[in-house]
C-alpha positions as CSV (number, residue, x, y, z in Angstrom):
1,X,29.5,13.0,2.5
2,X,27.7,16.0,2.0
3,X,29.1,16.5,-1.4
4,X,28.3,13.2,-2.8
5,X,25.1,13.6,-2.0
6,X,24.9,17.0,-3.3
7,X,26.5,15.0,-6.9
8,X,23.4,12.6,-6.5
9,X,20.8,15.0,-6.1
10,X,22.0,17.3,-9.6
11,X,21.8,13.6,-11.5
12,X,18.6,12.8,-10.6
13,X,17.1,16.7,-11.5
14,X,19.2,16.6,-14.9
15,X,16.7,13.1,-15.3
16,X,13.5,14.6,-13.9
17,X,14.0,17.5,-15.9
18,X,14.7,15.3,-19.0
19,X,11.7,12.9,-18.2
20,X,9.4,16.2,-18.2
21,X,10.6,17.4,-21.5
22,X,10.1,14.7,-22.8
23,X,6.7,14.3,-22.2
24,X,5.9,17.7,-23.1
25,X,7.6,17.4,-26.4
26,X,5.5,14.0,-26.8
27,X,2.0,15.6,-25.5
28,X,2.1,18.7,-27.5
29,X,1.5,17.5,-31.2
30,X,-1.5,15.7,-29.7
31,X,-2.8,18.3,-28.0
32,X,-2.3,21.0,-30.9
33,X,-4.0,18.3,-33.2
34,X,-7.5,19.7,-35.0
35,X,-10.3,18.2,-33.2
36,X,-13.3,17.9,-35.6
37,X,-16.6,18.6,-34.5
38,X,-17.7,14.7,-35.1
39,X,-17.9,13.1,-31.6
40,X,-20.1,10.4,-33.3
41,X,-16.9,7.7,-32.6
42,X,-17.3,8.6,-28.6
43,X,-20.6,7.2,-28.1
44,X,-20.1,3.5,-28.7
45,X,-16.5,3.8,-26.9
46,X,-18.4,5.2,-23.7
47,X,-21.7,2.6,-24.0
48,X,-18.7,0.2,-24.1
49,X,-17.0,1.5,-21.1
50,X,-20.8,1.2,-18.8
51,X,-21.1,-2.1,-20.1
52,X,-18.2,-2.8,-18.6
53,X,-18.9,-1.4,-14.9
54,X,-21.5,-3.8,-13.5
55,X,-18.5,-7.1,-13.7
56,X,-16.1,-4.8,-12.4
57,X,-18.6,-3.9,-9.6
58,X,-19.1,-7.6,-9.2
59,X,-15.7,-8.7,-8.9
60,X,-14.7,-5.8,-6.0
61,X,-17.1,-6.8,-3.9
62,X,-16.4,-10.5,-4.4
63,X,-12.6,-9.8,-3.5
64,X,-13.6,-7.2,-0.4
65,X,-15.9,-9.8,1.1
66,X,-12.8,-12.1,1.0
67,X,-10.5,-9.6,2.3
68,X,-13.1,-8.8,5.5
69,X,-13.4,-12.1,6.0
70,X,-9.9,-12.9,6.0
71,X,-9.3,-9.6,8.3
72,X,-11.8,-11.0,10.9
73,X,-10.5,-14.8,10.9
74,X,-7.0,-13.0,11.4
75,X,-8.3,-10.6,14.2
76,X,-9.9,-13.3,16.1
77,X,-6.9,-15.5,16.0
78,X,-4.7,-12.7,17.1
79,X,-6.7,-12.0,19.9
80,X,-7.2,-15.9,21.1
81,X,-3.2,-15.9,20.3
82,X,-2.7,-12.8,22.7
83,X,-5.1,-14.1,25.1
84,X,-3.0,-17.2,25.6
85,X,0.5,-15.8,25.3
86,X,-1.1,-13.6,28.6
87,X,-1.9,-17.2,30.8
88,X,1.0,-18.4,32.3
89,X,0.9,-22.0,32.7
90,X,2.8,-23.5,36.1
């Protein structure tokens, strides 16, 4: 038993190791590419990007107010549930 798992361990480092390699091979031309010292392309990429935030701040808090409310309607039931699993009826 020990050996098999022994067997299942070297498979799955042989594919981690091969997984990593991978990536490295595929990272490295893009890291080694030139950068040029024109960055004028990032600014409307990044005024996008804040554009962006206030929705994404709109629809968290819509979905956590659902979630609380959802967590208190749960808790409230539980405990009227545990309340009256407690009574014993005669």
């Amino acid at each position: 038993m020990v050996l098999a798992m022994l067997e299942k361990l070297k498979a799955h480092r042989t594919k981690v190791i091969t997984a990593v390699a991978t990536a490295t091979t595929a990272i490295a031309p893009a890291s080694a590419a030139e950068v040029s010292g024109n960055l004028s392309a990032v600014g409307p990429i990044i005024n996008d990007a804040a554009g962006i935030m206030p929705y994404v701040l709109a629809l968290v808090i819509s979905v956590a107010g659902v979630i609380i409310g959802m967590a208190v309607i749960r808790f409230v039931t539980g405990l009227f549930d545990s309340i009256l699993q407690g009574m014993r009826f005669r």
